[in-house]
C-alpha positions in Angstrom: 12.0 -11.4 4.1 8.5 -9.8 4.4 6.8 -12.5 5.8 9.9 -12.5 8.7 9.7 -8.6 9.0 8.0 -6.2 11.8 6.2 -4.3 9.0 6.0 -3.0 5.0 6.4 -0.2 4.4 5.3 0.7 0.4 5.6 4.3 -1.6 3.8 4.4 -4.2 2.9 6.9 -6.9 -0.8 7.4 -7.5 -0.2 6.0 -11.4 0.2 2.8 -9.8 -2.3 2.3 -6.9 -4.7 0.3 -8.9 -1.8 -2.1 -10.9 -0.6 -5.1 -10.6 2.7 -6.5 -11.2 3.5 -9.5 -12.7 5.0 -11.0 -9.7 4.1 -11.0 -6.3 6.2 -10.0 -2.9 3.2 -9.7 -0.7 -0.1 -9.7 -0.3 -2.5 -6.3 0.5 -3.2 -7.1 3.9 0.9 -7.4 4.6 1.1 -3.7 4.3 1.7 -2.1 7.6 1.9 1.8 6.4 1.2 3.0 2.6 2.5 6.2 1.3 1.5 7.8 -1.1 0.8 11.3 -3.1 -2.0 13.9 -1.1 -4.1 13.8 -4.4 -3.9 10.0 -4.3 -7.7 8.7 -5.1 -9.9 8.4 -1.5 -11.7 5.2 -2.5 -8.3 3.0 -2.9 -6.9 4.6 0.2 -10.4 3.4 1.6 -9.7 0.0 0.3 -5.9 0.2 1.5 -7.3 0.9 4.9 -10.2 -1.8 5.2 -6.8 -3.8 5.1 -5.3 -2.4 7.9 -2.7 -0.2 6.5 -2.0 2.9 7.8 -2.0 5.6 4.8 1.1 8.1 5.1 0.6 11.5 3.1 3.8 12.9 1.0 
């Protein structure tokens, strides 16, 4: 389904920017927009960007 889509969209809570799961739905350079917390951590946005998602402030 993500590989078919237009786009990902991911929310995410700043607890689990820099995790991993132990299964995988897509890689980091399939996300299209990222949203996350306004205190989430600059240099993982930085790294979220470099990837070519665009970061979305809730």
């Amino acid at each position: 389904m993500a590989g078919n889509s237009a786009g990902i969209v991911i929310v995410v809570t700043n607890d689990k920017l820099a995790t991993a799961a132990p299964y995988r739905v897509a890689a980091p350079d399939a996300i299209s927009h990222l949203v996350v917390d306004k205190t989430a951590p600059s240099p993982i946005l930085a790294d979220f960007e470099r990837l070519g998602a665009e970061i979305h402030f809730a």
